[in-house]
N, C-alpha and C positions, 0 to 999 in steps of 0.2 A: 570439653564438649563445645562444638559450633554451635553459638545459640542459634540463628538463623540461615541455611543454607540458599542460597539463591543459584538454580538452572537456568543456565542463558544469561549472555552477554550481550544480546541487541538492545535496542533502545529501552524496553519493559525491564530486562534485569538492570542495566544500567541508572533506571529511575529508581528503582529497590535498593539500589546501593547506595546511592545518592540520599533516600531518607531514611535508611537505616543508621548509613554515617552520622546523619544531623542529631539523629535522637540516641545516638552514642551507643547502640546496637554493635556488638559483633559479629560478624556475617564473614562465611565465605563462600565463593563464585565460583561453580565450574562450566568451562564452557567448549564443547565437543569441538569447534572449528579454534583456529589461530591465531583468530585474532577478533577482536569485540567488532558489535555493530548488526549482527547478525544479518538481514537483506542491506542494512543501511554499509556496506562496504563498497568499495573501488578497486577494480581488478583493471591491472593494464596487459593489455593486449597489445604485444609490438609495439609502436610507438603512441600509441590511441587509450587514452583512462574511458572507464565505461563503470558508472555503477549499475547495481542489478534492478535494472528500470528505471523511472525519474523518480528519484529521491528531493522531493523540497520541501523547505521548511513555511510554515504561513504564522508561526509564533502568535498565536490566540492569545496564549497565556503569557502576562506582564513576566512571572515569576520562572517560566522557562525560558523567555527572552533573557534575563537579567543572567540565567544560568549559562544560557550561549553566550554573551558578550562576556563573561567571567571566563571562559577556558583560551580566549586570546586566538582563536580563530578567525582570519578576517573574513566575513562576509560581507555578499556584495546582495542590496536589495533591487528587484529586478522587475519590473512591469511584464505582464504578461503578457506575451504574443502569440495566437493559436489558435489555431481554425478548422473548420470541418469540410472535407470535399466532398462536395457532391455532385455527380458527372466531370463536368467541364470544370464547376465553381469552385472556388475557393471561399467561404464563408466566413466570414469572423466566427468565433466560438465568445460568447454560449450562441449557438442559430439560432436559440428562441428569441434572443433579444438583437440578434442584425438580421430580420427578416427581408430588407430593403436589399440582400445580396442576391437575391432570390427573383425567378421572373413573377412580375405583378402577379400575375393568373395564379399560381400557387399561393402567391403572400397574400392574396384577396381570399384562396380558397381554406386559408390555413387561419386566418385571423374570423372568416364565419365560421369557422366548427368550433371555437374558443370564443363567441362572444356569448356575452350574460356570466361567465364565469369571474371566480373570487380566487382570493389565495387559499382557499380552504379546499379549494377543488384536487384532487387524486389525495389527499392526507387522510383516508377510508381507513379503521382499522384493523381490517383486517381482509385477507383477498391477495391477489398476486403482483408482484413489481408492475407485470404486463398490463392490468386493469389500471390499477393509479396512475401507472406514465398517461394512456390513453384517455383514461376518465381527465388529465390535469391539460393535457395537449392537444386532442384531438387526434384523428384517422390519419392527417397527412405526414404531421411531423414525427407521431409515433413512428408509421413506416418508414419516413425517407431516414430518419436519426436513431430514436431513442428503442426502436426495438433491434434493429440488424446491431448497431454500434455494443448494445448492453448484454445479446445473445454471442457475441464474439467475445467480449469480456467475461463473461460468468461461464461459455460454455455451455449452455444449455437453453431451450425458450423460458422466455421472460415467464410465462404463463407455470411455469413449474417453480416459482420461486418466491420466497414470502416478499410482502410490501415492502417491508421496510430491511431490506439485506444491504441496500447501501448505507443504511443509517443518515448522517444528517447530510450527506450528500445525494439524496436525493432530489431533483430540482423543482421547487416551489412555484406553484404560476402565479404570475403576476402582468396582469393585465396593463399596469404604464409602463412594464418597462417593454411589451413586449411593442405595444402603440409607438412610444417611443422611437424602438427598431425597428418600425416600418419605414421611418422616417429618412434615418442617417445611423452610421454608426453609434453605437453606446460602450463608451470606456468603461474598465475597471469595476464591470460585473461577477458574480461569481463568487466563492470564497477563499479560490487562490488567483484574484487579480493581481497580485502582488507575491510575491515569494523569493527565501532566503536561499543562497547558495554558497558554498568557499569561492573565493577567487583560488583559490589553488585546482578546481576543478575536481574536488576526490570527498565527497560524502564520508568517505570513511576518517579522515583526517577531525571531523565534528566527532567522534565517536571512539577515535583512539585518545582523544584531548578530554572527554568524557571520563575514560575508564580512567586514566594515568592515576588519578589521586590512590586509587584502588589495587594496583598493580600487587601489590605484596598480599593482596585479599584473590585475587583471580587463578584460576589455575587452566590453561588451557591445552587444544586438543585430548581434554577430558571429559569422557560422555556417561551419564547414569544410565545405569543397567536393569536397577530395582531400586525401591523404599521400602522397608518392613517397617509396616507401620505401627504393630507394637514392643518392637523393639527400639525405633527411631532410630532407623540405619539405613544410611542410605550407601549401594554399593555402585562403584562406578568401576571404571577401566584399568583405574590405578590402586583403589583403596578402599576402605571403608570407612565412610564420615556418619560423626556420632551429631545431630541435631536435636533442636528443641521446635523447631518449626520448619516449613519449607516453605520459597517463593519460586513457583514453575512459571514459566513463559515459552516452553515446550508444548508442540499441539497437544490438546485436549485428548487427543486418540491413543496418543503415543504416551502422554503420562501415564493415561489409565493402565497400560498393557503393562506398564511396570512397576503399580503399587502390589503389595502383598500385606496379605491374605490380597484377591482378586476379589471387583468389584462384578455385578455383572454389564456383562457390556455390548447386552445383543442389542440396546439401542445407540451404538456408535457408528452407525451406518445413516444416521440420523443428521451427523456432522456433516453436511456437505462442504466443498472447500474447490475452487478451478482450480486450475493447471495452467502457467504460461510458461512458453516457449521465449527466451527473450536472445532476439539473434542480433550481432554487435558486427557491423561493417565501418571499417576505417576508410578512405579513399580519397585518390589525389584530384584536385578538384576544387569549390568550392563553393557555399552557400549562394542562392541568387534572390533570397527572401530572408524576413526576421525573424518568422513565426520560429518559439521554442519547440514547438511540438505540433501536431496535424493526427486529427481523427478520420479516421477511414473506413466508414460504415458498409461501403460497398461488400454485400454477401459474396462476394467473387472474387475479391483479396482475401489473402491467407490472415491476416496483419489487421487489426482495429484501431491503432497507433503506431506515429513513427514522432521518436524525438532525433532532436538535433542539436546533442552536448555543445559542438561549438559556438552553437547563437548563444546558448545562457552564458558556458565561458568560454574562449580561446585556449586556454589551458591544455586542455581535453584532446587536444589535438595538432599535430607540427605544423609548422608553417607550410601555405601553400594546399591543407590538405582539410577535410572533414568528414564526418562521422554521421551513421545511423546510427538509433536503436529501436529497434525493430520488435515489436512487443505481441505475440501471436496467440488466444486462445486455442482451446482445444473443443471445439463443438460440434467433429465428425471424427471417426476412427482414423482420416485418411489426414488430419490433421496431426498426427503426432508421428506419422511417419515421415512425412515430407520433406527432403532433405533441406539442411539447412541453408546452402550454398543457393537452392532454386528458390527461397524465400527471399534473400540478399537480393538477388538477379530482381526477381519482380517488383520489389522493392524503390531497387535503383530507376528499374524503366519508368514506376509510377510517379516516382523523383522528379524523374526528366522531364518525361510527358507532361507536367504541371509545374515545369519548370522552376521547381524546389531547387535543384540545384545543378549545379555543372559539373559532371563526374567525366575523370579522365583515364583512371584505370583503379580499380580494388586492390586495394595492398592487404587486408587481413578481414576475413571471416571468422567468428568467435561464436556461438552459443552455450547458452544456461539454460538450465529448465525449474521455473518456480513451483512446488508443489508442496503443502497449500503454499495458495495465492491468497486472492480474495475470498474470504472465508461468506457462505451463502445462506444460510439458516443461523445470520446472530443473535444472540439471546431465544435460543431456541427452547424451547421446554426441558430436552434434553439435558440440551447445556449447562443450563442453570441446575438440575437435579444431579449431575456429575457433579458442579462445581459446589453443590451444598454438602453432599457426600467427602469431597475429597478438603471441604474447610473443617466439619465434623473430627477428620484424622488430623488436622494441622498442617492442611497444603493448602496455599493460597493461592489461587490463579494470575495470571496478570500478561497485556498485551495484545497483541489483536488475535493469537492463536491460543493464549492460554483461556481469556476471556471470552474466547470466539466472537469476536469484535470488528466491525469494519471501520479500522484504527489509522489514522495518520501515525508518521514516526511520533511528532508531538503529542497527540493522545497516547500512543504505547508508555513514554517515559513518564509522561503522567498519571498512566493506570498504575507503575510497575512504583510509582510512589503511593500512592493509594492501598496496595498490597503494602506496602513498608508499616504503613498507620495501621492498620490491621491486625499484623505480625507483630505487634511492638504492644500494640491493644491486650491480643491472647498472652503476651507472654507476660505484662502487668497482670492480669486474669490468675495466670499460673501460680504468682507468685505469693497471691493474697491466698490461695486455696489453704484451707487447714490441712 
């Protein structure tokens, strides 16, 4: 028998295997796609690598840094450059702390609707993302930023959405720094002022170098079907695996539909989660700025973000040439139809016009579509009553979708070791039972 079964090979199951290894656990992994990493992979596109949106690392944790410099990947650490446009401007990012980019009149009108305020300001516990941004920033910069920018990313108004759905990235006011930025610029604000990438230019290459020790434990393009859960069987594509525990990192929604006996699950509508389009232009050309990436708040782009793989590496892209990625919620019906070739185009013009960069002809248009994404209602009452139900049967959640979590890669393989301790916990439990 498989003592413990681990579903999914992205960063969450990959952290499950990694402390299940340590505490000398047998486990085996199936994992429906090719190849591990789940969103964290690199797909090349003609001659252009593109991961599925920006993938970087900010290494919080001593102990998952120590894990990344162990798998002999080089990375390169990378100061972060990236800014918000607004009309004509170019603003450094965070704009709450380069308000000096901005014309006096608004940085005069924007710094009185924020005076008397503390860092405690918009942290309410309870009430909508839309209240706290506004209650923490005021009327101005809510409008011109934090609501157009947040409603293109979640898809839907801020006012339909709990407080705290970004989780700790939500942004905290802070009154010097924001003084500060009235002033002059302010470096290496933020929680990813700093961040970790491959010089090889392929996210996925951190994550094939992850799985390797595990490889004879992995079973891929293998997808579950059902768990019967008092049988302890799980059936998949190929087989039927005999377990003593489970660790999912598969949505919340999608596990439920296939445990048996069935749970009820009229409140899985309850899980909200966006939808991003993420469209990949390669092009001959070349960068005319440093920034890694640019926020596009403007309600009249398709687009709330555009990276540009070649400034973090050269890799990414052939000589002579560079790269969008092009990152699009869904927060009108007429959004999901739009083709993707007229998303590139606008793209490219809004490029130009602001002189991002110097394009000479498109050589390749690619789109993906992430669904979930960013997961909306975390730690939702729901969620938590699914995940108590389905740890009751001996499924353990893990990951930004298992956990319904708004998870960096580094938190997912830290959750999905957290599930490891758990699993390793019940099955000690098991063993002591008379």
């Amino acid at each position: 028998m498989t003592r413990v079964l681990i579903i999914g090979a992205g960063p969450a199951g990959l952290g499950a295997a990694h402390g299940l290894a340590a505490r000398g656990v047998q486990f085996d992994l199936v994992e429906r796609a090719e190849t591990p990493g789940g969103l964290a992979v690199t797909d090349r596109v003609g001659a252009y690598l593109f991961d599925r949106t920006g993938h970087f690392l900010h290494m919080r944790s001593a102990a998952f840094r120590s894990l990344v410099e162990s798998t002999g990947v080089a990375m390169a650490t990378i100061s972060r450059q990236s800014a918000v446009v607004i009309g004509n401007a170019i603003v450094p990012y965070p704009i709450q702390h380069n308000l000096w980019a901005l014309p006096e009149a608004v940085r005069q009108r924007i710094t009185n609707e924020v005076a008397g305020r503390s860092l405690e300001h918009g942290l309410v516990a309870d009430g909508s993302l839309g209240q706290a941004l506004r209650n923490a920033w005021g009327e101005t910069l809510f409008e011109m930023f934090f609501r157009p920018y947040n409603e293109k990313l979640l898809g839907r108004s801020l006012d339909d959405v709990p407080r705290d759905c970004l989780g700790r990235f939500v942004p905290v006011f802070d009154d010097d720094m924001m003084r500060r930025g009235c002033q002059g610029p302010v470096a290496g604000t933020g929680y990813n002022a700093t961040f970790n990438y491959p010089v090889s230019g392929r996210i996925g290459d951190l994550f094939q170098a992850l799985a390797a020790p595990y490889r004879d434990r992995i079973s891929y393009g293998e997808s579950v079907e059902s768990i019967d859960v008092p049988t302890r069987r799980v059936r998949t594509t190929r087989r039927t695996i005999a377990y003593s525990a489970v660790i999912s990192t598969m949505p919340l929604g999608e596990l439920v539909r296939r445990v048996q006996p069935t749970t009820d699950s009229s409140g899985l509508n309850e899980l909200r989660a966006s939808t991003i389009r993420n469209v990949r232009v390669g092009f001959r050309g070349k960068m005319l700025r440093e920034e890694h990436w640019i926020y596009a708040p403007d309600e009249g782009l398709p687009f709330y973000r555009i990276g540009f793989p070649s400034n973090h590496c050269a890799a990414t892209c052939p000589q002579g040439s560079a790269s969008l990625s092009i990152e699009c919620g869904i927060l009108r019906p007429s959004d999901r139809d739009r083709p993707a070739a007229d998303i590139a185009q606008t793209a490219i013009q809004f490029a130009v016009a602001h002189r991002l960069i110097e394009h000479i002809d498109t050589e390749v248009i690619d789109e993906i579509t992430i669904c979930p994404a960013y997961v909306i209602d975390r730690g939702c009452d729901m969620a938590t009553q699914i995940q108590r139900s389905l740890l009751e049967r001996g499924i353990h959640c893990a990951g930004r979708y298992g956990s319904w979590q708004y998870f960096s890669m580094e938190d997912s393989f830290l959750d999905g070791m957290r599930a490891a301790r758990e699993a390793t916990l019940e099955r000690a439990e098991l063993t002591c039972r008379p």
